[in-house]
VMD Tcl script that draws the C-alpha trace (Angstrom):
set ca {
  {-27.42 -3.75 -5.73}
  {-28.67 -6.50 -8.00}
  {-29.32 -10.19 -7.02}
  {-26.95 -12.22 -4.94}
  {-25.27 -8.81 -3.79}
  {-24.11 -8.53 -7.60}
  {-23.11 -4.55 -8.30}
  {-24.10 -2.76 -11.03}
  {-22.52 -0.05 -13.22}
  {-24.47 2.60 -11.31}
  {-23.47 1.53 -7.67}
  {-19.92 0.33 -8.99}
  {-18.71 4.15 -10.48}
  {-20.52 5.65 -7.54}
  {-17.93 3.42 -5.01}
  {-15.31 4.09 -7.48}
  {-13.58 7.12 -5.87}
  {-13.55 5.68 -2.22}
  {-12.36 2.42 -4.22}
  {-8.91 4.06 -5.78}
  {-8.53 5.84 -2.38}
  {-8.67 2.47 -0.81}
  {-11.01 3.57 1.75}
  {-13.99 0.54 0.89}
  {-14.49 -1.32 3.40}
  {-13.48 -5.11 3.01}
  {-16.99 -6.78 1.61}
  {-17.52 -3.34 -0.54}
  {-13.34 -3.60 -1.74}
  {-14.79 -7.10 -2.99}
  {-17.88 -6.65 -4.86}
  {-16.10 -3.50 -6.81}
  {-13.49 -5.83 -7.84}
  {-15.81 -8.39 -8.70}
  {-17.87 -5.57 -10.67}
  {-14.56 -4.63 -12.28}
  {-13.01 -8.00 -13.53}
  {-16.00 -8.52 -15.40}
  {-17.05 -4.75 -17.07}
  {-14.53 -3.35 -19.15}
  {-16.44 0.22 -19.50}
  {-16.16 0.49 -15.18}
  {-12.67 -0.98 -15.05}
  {-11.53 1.72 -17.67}
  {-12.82 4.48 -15.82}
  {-11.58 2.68 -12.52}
  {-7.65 2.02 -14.33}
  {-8.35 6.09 -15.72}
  {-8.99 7.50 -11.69}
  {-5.82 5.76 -10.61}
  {-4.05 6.87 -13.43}
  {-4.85 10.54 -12.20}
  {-4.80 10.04 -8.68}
  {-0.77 8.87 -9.18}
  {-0.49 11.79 -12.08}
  {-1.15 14.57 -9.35}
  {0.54 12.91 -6.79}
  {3.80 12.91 -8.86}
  {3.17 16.36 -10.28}
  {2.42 17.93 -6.78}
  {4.90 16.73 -4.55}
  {6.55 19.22 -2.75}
  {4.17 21.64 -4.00}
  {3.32 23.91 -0.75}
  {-0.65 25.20 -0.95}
  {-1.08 28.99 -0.90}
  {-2.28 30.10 2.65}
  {-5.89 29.96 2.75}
  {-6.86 27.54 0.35}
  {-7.02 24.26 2.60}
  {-9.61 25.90 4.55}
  {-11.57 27.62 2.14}
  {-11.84 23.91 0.28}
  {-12.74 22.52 3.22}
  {-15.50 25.40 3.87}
  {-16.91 24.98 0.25}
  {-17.41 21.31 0.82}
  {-19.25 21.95 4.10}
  {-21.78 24.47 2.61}
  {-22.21 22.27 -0.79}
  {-25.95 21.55 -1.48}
  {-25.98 17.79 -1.73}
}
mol new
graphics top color blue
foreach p $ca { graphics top sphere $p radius 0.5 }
foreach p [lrange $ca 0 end-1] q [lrange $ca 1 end] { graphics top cylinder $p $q radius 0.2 }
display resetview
């Protein structure tokens, strides 16, 4: 973080995904928004994630996942190389 607990561009996109999910805690929610009100490049991308997290929601509803695929997600994540 920069001075005064300022974000930058760099911290604010890497917060952005927990952000749109709403899953920041309250002091991070804050200084995202803060980051955001004043950085039109971050709150683009920010406005463009929630845009396509409510696109898929809409477009998947009642979709039903083939069998398998829930766990072999979750087992790719697990044995992802940071």
């Amino acid at each position: 973080m920069g001075e005064k607990g300022d974000m930058g561009c760099d911290e604010t996109l890497r917060e952005v995904e927990r952000y749109v999910d709403g899953e920041c805690l309250r002091e991070l929610t804050v200084q995202v928004e803060a980051h955001l009100a004043g950085c039109t490049d971050c709150n683009d991308h920010a406005e463009f994630k929630k845009h396509m997290k409510l696109l898929i929601a809409t477009k998947c509803r009642g979709e039903v996942l083939p069998e398998g695929l829930a766990e072999r997600i979750r087992e790719r994540i697990r044995t992802a190389s940071p």
